[in-house]
C-alpha positions in Angstrom: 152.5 236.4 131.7 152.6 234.4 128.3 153.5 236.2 125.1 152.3 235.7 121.8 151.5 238.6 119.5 150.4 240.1 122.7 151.0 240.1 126.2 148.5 238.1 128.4 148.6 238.7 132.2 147.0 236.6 135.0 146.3 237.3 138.7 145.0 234.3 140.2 145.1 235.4 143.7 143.3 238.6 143.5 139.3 238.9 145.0 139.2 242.3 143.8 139.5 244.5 140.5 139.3 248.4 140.5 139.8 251.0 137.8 141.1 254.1 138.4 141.1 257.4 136.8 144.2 259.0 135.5 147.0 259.5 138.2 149.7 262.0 137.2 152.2 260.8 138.7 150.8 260.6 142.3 152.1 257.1 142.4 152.4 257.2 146.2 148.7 258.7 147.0 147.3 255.7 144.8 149.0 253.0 147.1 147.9 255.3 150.2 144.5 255.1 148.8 144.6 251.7 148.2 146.4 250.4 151.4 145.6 252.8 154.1 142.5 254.9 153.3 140.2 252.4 151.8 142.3 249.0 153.1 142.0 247.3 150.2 143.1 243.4 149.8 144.1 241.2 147.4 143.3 243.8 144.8 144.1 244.1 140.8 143.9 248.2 140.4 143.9 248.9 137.1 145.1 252.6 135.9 143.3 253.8 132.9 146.0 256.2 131.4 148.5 259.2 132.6 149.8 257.3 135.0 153.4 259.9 134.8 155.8 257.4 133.0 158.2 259.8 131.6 158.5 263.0 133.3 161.5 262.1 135.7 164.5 259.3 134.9 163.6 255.8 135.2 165.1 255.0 138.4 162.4 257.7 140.3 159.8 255.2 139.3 162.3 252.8 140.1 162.5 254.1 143.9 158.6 254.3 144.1 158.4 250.6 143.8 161.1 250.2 146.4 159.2 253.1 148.6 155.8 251.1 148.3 156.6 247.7 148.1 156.6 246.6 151.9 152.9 247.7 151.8 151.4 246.5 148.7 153.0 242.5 149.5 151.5 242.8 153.2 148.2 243.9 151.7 148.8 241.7 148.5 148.0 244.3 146.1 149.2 245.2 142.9 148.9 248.0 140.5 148.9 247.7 136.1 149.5 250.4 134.1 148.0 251.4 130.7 149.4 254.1 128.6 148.1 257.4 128.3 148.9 260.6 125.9 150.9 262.0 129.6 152.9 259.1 128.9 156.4 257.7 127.6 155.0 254.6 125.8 158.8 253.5 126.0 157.8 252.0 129.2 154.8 250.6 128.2 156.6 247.5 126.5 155.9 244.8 128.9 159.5 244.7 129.9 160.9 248.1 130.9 158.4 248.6 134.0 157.8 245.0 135.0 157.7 244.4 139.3 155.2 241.7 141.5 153.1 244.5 142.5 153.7 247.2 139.9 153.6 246.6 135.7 153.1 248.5 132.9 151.7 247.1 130.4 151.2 247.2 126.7 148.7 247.8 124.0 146.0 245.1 123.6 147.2 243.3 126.4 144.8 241.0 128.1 144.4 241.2 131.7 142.7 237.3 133.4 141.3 238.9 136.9 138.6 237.9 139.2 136.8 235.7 136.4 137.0 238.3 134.1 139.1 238.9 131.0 140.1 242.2 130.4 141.2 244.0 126.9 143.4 247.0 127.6 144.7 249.7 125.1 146.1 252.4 126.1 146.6 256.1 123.9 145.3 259.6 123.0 145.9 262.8 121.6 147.4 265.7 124.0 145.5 268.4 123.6 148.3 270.7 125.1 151.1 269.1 122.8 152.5 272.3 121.4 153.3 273.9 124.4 154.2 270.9 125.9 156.7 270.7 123.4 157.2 274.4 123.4 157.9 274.2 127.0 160.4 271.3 126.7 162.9 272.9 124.3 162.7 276.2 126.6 163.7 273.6 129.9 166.7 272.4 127.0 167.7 275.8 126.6 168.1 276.6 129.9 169.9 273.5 130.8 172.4 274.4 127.8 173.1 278.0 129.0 174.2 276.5 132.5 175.9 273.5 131.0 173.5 270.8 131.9 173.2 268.0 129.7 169.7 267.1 128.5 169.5 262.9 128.3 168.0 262.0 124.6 168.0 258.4 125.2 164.2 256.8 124.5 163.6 257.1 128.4 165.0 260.1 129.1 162.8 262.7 130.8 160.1 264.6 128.3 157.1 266.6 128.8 155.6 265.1 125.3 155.5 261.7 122.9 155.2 261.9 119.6 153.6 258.3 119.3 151.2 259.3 122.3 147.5 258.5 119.7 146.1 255.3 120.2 146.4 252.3 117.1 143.6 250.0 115.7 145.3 246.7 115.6 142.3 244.9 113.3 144.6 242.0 113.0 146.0 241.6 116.4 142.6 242.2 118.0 140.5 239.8 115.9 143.5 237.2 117.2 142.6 238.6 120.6 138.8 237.8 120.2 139.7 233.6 118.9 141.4 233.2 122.0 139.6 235.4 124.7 136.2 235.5 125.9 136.7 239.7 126.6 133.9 241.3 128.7 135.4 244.0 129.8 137.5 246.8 128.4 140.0 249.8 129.6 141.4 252.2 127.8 142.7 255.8 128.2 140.1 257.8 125.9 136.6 256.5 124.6 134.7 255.8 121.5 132.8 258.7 120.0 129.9 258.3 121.4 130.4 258.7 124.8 131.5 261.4 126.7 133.2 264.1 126.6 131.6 265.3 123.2 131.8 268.5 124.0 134.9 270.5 122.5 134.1 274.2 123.7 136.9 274.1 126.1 139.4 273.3 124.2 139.1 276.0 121.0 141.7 277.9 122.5 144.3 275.0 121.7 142.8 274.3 118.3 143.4 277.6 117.5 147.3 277.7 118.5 147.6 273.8 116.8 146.3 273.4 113.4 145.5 269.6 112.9 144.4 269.3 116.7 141.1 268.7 115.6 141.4 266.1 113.0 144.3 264.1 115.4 141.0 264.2 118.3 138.7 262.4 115.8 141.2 259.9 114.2 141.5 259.0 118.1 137.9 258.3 118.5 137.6 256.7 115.3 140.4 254.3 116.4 138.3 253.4 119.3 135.0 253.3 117.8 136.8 250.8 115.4 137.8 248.9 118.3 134.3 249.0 119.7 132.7 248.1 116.4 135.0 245.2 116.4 133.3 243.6 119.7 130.2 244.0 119.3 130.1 240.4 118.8 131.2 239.6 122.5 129.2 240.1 125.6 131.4 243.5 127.1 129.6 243.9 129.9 131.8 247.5 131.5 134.1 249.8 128.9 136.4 252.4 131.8 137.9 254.8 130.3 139.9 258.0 131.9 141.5 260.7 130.2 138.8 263.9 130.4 139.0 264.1 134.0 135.6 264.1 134.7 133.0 261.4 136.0 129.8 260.1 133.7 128.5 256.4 133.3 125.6 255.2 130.9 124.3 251.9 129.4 124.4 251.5 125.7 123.8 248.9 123.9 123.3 246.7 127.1 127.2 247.8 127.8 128.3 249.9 130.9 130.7 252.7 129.8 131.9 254.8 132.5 134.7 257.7 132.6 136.7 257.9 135.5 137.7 261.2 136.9 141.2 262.0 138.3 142.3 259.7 141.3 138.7 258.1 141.1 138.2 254.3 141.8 135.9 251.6 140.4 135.3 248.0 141.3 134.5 245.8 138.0 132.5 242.8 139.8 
């Protein structure tokens, strides 16, 4: 890993690069899936958002790695990170969650993988955020009654993140673009024209959240913005997580395809 303005990552003994679908926190079923049940080696898996950074004090995730590590060095596989809105993006600094086999990585990081270099920004909009926040300062008030003290360091445990949307960088990506040849992207939600379009099931929290709406837009805007700003390279796959669903389609000679929960995709 070199840094500059951003965090570059290379993996030059991996044969193998998947995507997969959001995660929540079932940190050991991914390595099972990886290891055991599909026998993966010498892979780069690449999670696409709401991985479960932040839920539980850092030395849980800490214990996963420990838990895990025996198996992912004998099948030499490791597993990067990109932020989603079910995540604490404290983590997501290139220094706080950094291990051989497990990282998690920044915004607009660039991933070098089986010939291919990767752009990967993480970020969304929760569409649950009030009564995730609702249901947090109801788990503080319960703590207080029975005389529990509730951490408010930046990685103590949460159920929401104010800074969870995800950020147009023009700058930082048009430095990005001088210095990469990017073909492929990942990132937690999509641009605006791809799927989910469809906002039917979710009225019920626009309703109870004012300027839910307008926040989901701004999010696709920021990564239509990011799209518009590569049309110029040759992006030959866009992954994306987040609606927990499955859907691919070609456009403009690109493929963009939305992982469901816990589902894998090889890039070749």
């Amino acid at each position: 890993m070199n840094k500059k303005n951003y965090y570059t990552y290379s993996f030059p003994d991996s044969k193998c690069l998947v995507v997969c679908g959001d995660i929540h926190g079932d940190f050991n079923l991914l390595v099972y899936k990886l290891c055991v049940q599909y026998q993966m080696k010498d892979t780069t898996c690449i999670v696409a958002g709401d991985c479960g950074f932040g839920f539980e004090k850092k030395e849980y995730y800490e214990n996963i790695v420990k838990r895990n590590n025996k198996r992912m060095n004998e099948a030499n596989n490791r597993i990067v990170f990109i932020r989603g809105n079910h995540d604490n993006p404290a983590y997501f600094d290139g220094q706080t969650f950094i291990h051989k086999r497990f990282l998690a990585i920044p915004d607009y990081s660039v991933v070098n993988v089986c010939n291919h270099a990767v752009l990967c920004v993480g970020g969304a909009i929760s569409i649950d955020r009030n009564y995730r926040k609702y249901t947090w300062d109801q788990n503080i008030k319960k703590n207080d009654r029975f005389g529990h003290h509730v951490g408010t360091d930046i990685l103590s445990p949460n159920y929401y993140w104010e800074d969870e949307a995800p950020i147009y960088d023009k700058n930082l990506l048009t430095q990005i673009l001088s210095e990469y040849d990017i073909d492929a992207v990942i990132t937690h939600t999509a641009p605006s024209f791809c799927e989910l379009q469809d906002k039917a099931n979710i009225d019920a929290w626009i309703k109870q959240d004012i300027s839910l709406i307008t926040d989901i837009h701004d999010e696709r805007a920021a990564m239509d913005s990011i799209h518009d700003s590569l049309k110029e390279k040759d992006i030959t796959i866009w992954c994306y997580g987040h609606f927990h669903q499955s859907w691919h389609a070609f456009i403009e000679g690109t493929l963009f395809k939305m992982l469901d929960i816990m589902e894998l995709y090889e890039i070749r």
